[in-house]
N, C-alpha and C positions, 0 to 999 in steps of 0.2 A: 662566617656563617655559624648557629647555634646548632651543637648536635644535638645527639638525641637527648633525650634524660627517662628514668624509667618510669618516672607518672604519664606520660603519652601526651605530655600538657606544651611543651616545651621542643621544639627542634622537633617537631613528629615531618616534617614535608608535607606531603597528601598523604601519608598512611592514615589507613579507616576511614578516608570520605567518604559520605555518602551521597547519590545522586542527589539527593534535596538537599543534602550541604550547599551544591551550588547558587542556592537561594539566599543563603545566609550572608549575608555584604560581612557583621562581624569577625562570625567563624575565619570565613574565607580572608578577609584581611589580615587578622591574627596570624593565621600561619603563613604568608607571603612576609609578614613584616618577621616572622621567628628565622625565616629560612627560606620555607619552601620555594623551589623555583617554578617560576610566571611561564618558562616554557618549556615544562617539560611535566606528566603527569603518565606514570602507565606505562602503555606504549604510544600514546598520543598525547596533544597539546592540551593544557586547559584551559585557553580562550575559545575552545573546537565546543567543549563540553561542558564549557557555561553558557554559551551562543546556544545550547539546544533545550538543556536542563536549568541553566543558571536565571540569576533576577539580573536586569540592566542596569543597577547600584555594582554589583560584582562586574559585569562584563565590561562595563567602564573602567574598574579598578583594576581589571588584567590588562584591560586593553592600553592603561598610561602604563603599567611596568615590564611589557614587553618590547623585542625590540622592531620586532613588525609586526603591526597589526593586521595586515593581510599574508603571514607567515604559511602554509599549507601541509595541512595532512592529508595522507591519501588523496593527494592532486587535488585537493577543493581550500577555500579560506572558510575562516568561523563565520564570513557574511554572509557565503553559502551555503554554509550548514543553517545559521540562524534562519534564512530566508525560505529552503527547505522543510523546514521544521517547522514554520510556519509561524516562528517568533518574531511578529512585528515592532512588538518594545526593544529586545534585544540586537533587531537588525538595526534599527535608529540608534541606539546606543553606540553600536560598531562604526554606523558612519560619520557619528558626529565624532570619535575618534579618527577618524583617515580611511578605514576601510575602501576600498573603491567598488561601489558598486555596479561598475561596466567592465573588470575584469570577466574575462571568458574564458567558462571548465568547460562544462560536456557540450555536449551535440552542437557547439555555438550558443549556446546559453549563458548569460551570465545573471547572478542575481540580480543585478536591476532589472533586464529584461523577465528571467521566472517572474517576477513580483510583478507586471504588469496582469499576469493571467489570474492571480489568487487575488484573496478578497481586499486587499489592499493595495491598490493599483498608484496610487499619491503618495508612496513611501518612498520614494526618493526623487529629486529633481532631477526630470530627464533634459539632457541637454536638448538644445535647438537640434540639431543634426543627429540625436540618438537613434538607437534602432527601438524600433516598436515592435507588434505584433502584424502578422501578416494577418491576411482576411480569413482564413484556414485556423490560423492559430487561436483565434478570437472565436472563432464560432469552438472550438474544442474548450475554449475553457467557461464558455457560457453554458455550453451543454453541459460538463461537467459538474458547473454549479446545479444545472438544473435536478442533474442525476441523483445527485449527494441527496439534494431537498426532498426528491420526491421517492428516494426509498427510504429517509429517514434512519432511526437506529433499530436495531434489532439485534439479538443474540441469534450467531451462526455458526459456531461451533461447533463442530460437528455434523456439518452440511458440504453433501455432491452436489455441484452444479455442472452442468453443459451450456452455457449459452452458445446459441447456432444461430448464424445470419442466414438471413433470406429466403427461410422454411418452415411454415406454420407448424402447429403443434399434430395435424392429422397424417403429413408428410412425415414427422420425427418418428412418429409411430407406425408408421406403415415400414420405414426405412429399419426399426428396431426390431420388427416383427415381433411388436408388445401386443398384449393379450390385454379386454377390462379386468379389473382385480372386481370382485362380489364387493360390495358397498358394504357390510357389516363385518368382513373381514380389512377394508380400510379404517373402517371406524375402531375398531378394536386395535389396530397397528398406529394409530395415530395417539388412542390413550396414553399408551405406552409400549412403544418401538422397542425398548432394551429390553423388557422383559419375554419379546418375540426370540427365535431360532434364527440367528444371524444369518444361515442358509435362504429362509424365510424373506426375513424385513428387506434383504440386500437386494430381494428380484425385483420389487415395488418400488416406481420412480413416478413422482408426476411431471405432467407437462402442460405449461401452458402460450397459446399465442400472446404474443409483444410486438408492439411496434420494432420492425426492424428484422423479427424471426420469432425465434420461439426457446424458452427456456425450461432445459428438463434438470428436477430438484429431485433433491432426497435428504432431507433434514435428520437423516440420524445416519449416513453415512457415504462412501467414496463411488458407491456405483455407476452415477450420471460421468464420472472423470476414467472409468475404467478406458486404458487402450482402445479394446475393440468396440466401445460403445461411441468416443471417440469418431471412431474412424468408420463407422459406419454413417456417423451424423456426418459427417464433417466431406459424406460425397460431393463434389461440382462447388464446395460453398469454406467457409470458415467458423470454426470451433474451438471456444476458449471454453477450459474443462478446470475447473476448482475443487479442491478437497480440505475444510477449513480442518485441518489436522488438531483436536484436541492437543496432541502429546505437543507432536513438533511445529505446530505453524501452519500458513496459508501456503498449499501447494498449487503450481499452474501447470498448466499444460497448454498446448497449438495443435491443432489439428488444421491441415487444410486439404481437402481434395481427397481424404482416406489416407493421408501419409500425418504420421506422428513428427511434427518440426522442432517443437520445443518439451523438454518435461521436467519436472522439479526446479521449476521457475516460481519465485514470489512475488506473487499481485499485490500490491499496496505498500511493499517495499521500496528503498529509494533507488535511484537510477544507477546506473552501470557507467564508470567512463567509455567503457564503447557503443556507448547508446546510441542510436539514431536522435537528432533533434525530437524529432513528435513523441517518440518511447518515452524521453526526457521529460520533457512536456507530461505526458501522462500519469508519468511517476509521481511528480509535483503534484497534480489536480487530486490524484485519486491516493496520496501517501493514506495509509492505514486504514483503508477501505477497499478491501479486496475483491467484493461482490460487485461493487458497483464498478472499479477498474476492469476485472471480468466482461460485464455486460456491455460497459464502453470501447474495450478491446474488440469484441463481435459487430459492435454498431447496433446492439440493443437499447430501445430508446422506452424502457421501464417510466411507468407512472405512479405506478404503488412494488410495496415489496412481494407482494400475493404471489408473483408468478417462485418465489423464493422462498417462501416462510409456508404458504397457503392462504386462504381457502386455492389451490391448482384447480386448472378447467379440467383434465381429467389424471385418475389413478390408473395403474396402467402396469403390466407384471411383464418382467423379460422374460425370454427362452433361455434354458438352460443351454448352457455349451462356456467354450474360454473364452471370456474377456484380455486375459491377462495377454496369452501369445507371447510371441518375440515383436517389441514393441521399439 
């Protein structure tokens, strides 16, 4: 094996990759042929993080110099990361290497099976006798497509959501004991929110009915996801509460029946080995889309993003008192 040498040209292993280095078939041969070793990078593998980030010229090239190709980090292989990740060139790459893609990680899922639900349903040859999707499963990932399309993209950064199942948007406010806000005082908070009295902007939530319930927003802040806001929607019914955290990330929350179940949960994040099957499932559909795995969580069956972004059917001011509590 070549050591190091101090131009960085020579024996460097993976010191100073960079995630788009996995792109690079030369870079990346280069240094597998100086030294670096095929399994081992970090604290993880790098056929894991070329299967997510890499090109299928590299994933093929780690995939002949390692010496399993279905080898596992944190209990998954690079075919279920690649297939997660939603990298269909890469998952091809993997299996025309050996990959198996009816090996089973979480909830009984295995990549071939995930991959029936996402947009590439023909990416691998399912055997005669394979498992397929149930009738349940199929309807969640049709819906899912439908979801993704019909809220489209939009910047939410910085947005409270409450999606509440099975309670129009007149019930959410009755239940809030929310007040109208003056129309020329929303209009001036919607110019611009940050330049408002945080005490201020934070009371004002809209809400609007959706197929399914009703979703109460707040595009410049965490109020619709507070505890007690929470748990007042969330009487006799279920209540997925988001706060798209500028600093730190998509935060979730569970409400169900006025009791707090889940909190500092990430929506759009990938799944948990202790996942339920459907969690699993959902994780996949709705990876890096957190408003929409939100709404799908409650069984909000959204047609535009309105009830989220705006024009909302009404503005609508809380009562002062603690949201926060012992939660």
């Amino acid at each position: 094996m070549v050591t190091g040498r101090s131009d960085g040209r020579v024996g460097e292993g993976w010191a100073r990759v960079r995630w788009e280095d996995w792109r690079d078939y030369d870079a990346i041969r280069r240094r597998l042929d100086q030294g670096a070793d095929p399994e081992k990078w970090g604290g993880g593998r790098p056929l894991h993080k070329a299967a997510v980030f890499g090109s299928p010229e590299v994933v093929a090239e780690l995939a002949r110099r390692v010496a399993d190709v279905d080898a596992l980090e944190e209990g998954v292989s690079a075919l279920w990361a690649a297939v997660l990740a939603g990298r269909a060139d890469n998952a091809r790459a993997l299996a025309a290497a050996g990959a198996d893609p009816w090996r089973v990680f979480m909830g009984g899922w295995s990549p071939g099976r995930l991959s029936l639900a996402g947009p590439t349903p023909d990416l691998f040859d399912v055997p005669e006798e394979g498992p397929g999707l149930t009738e349940t499963e199929r309807a969640a990932a049709e819906e899912g497509r439908r979801l993704i399309a019909a809220l489209g993209n939009f910047y939410y950064d910085g947005t409270g959501l409450a999606c509440v199942a099975g309670i129009d948007a007149e019930e959410a406010i009755r239940r809030l004991e929310a007040t109208p806000v003056d129309g020329a005082k929303v209009d001036t908070l919607l110019e611009d929110p940050y330049s408002y009295d945080m005490d201020e902007s934070l009371q004002v939530i809209g809400v609007t009915t959706v197929p399914g319930g009703c979703v109460v927003t707040q595009p410049w802040g965490y109020a619709p996801q507070m505890p007690g806001v929470l748990k007042l929607l969330s009487a006799g019914t279920l209540c997925y509460g988001l706060y798209a955290n500028p600093k730190s990330g998509n935060q979730g929350s569970i409400a169900r029946d006025g009791v707090i179940e889940g909190w500092d949960l990430h929506p759009g994040g990938g799944p948990n080995p202790e996942d339920p099957p459907e969690e699993v499932l959902a994780s996949y559909l709705y990876r890096s889309n957190a408003v929409a795995y939100s709404c799908a969580y409650a069984g909000l069956r959204l047609t535009d993003a309105r009830a989220v972004v705006g024009p909302v059917a009404a503005w609508v001011e809380l009562p002062r008192r603690d949201y926060w509590g012992h939660h």
